[in-house]
VOPAGU-2260 file (C-alpha; in pm, 1 decimal, decimal comma):
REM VOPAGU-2260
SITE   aa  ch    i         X         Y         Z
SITE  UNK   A    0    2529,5     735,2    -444,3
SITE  UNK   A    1    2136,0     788,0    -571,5
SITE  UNK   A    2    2030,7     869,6    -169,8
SITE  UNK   A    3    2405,2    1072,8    -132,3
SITE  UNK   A    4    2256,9    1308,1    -401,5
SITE  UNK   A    5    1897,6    1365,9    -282,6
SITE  UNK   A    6    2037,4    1426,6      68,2
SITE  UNK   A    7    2247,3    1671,4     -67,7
SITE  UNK   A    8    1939,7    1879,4    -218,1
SITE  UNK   A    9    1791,1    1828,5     161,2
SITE  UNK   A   10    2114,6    1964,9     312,9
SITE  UNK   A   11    2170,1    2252,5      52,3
SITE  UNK   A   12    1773,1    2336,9     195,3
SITE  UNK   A   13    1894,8    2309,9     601,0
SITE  UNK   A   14    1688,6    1960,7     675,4
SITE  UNK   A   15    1773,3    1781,4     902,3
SITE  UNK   A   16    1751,8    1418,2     715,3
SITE  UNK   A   17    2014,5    1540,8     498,8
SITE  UNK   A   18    2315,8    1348,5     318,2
SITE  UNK   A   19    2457,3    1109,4     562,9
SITE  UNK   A   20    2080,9    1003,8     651,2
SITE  UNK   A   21    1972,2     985,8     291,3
SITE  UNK   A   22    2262,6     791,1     198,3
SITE  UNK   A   23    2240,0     544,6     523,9
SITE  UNK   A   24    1911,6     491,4     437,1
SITE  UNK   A   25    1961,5     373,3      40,5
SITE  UNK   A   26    2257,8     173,7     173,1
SITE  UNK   A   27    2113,5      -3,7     417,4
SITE  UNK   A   28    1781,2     -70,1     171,3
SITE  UNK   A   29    1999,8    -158,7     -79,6
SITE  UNK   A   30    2172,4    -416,3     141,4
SITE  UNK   A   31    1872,3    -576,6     289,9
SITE  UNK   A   32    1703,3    -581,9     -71,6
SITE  UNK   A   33    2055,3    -753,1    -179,2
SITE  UNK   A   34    2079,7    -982,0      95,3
SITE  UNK   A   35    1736,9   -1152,7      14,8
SITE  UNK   A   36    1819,7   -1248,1    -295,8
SITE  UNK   A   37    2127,2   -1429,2    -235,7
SITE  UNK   A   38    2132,1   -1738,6    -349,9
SITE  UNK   A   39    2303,5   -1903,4     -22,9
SITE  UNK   A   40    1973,3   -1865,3     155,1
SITE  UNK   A   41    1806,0   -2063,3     -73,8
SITE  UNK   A   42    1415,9   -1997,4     -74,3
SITE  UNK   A   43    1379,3   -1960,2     321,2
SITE  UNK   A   44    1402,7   -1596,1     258,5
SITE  UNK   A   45    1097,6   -1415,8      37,0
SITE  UNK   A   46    1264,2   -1092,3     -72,2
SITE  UNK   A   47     901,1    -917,5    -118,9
SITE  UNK   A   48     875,0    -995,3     234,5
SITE  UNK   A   49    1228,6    -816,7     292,4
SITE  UNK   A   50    1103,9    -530,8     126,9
SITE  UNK   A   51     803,4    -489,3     257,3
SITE  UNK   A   52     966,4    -489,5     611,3
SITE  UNK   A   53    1202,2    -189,2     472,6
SITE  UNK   A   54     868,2      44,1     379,5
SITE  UNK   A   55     730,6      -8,5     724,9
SITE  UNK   A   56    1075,2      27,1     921,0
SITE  UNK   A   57    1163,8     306,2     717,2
SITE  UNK   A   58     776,0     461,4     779,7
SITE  UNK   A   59     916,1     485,9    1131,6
SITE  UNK   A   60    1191,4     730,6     999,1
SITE  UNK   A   61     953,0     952,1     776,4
SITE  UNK   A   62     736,3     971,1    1078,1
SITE  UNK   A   63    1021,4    1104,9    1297,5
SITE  UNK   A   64    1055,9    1424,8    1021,8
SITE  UNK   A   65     754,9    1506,7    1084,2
SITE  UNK   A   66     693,0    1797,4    1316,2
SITE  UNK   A   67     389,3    2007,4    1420,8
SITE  UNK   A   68     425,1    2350,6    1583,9
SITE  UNK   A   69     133,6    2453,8    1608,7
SITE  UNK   A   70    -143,2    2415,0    1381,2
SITE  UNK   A   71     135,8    2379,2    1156,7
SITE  UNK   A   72     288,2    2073,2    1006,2
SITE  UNK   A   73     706,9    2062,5     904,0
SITE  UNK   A   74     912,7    1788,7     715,9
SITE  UNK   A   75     657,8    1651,3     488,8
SITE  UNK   A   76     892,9    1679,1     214,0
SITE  UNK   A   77    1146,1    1528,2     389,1
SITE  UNK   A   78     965,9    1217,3     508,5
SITE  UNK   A   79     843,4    1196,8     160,7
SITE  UNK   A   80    1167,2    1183,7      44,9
SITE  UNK   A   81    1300,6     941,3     329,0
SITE  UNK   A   82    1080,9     667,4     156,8
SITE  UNK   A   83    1200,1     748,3    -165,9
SITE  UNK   A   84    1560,7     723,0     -95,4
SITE  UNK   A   85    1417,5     388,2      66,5
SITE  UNK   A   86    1303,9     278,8    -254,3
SITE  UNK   A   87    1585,8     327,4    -469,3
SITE  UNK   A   88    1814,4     139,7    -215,2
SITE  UNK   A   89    1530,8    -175,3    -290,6
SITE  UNK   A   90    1572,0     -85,9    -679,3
SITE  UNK   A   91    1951,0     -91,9    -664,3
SITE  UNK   A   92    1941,7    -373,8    -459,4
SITE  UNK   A   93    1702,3    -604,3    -730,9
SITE  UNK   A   94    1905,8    -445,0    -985,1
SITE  UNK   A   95    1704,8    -200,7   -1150,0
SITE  UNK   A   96    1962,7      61,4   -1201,4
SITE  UNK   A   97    1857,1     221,8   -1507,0
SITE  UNK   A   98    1500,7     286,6   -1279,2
SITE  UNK   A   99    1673,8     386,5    -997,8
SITE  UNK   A  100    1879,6     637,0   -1177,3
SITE  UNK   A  101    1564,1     804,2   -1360,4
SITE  UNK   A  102    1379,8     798,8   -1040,1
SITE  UNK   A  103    1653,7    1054,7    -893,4
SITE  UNK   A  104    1680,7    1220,9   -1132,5
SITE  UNK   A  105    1254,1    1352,5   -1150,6
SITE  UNK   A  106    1293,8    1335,4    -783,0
SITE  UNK   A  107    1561,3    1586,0    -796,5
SITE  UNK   A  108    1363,0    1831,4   -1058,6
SITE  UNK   A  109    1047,6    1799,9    -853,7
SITE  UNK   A  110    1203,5    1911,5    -532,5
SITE  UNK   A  111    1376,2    2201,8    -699,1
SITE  UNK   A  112    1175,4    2288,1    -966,4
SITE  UNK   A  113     830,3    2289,7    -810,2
SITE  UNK   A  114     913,1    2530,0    -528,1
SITE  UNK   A  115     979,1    2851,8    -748,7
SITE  UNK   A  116     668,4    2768,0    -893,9
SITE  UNK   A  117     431,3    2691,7    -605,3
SITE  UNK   A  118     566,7    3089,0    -487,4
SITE  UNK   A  119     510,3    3185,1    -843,1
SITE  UNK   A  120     179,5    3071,2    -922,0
SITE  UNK   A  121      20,9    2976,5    -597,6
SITE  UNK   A  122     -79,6    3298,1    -410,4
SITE  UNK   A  123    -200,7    3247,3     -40,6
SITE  UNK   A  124     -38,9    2895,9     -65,7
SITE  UNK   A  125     -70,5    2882,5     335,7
SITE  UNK   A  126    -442,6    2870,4     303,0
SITE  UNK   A  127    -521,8    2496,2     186,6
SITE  UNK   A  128    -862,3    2552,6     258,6
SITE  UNK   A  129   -1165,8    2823,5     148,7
SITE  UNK   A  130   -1238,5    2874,5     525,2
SITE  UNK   A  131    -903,9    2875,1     676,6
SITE  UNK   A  132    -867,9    3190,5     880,2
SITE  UNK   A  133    -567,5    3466,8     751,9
SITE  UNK   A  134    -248,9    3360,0     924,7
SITE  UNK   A  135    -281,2    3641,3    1172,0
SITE  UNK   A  136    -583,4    3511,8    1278,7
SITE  UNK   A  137    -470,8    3155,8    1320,3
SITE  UNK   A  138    -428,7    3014,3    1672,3
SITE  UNK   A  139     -95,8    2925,6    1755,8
SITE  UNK   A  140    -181,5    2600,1    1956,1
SITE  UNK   A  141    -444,6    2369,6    1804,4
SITE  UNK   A  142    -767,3    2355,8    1988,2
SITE  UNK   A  143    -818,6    2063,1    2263,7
């Protein structure tokens, strides 16, 4: 339910890792986390080691948000919040609910409370840099 409401704030925004991905992703962390710690297993299974697989595996789906056009980079946010979904399927999974459930719940107010205010506050938020160009200066493909 925790990664069915922060793909819903991704959807609502037109991302493409939206609910169904969000909420595939905290099941199937959630499971795997689970699934280590069951008791018929015995200790042949290390359930750090079970999580630790799930960052990197799931660092495979952040990376595929991730698009350049240009000199431009897209989906940070979303990859970002790939791995975060991630994690709160591992916190479910050990248990911690009550963390899991605060965890969304600052997620959610960061990703839609910090946009009206990075368009408030931060003028000329394109330019990250002193000496980046204007925009219309800006090459469209990135030099060789």
């Amino acid at each position: 339910m925790l990664g069915l409401v922060l793909g819903t704030e991704r959807e609502i925004r037109g991302h493409a890792a939206g609910m169904k991905t969000m909420a595939l992703i905290a099941v199937g962390s959630c499971m795997f986390t689970t699934l280590g710690l069951e008791p018929a297993f015995g200790t042949r299974i290390d359930p750090t080691r079970i999580a630790a697989q799930i960052v990197s595996g799931v660092g495979f789906l952040g990376a595929g948000a991730i698009l350049r056009q240009g000199i431009d980079v897209k989906g940070l946010t979303t990859a970002a919040s790939i791995w975060v979904v991630a994690s709160l399927g591992m916190a479910v999974g050990f248990g911690y609910y009550s963390i899991a459930v605060f965890t969304t719940f600052i997620v959610i107010v960061m990703l839609v409370a910090i946009r009206p205010l990075e368009i408030r506050f931060i003028r000329n938020r394109k330019y990250r840099r002193a000496d980046d160009p204007p925009m219309e200066q800006r090459p469209t493909e990135p030099p060789a």
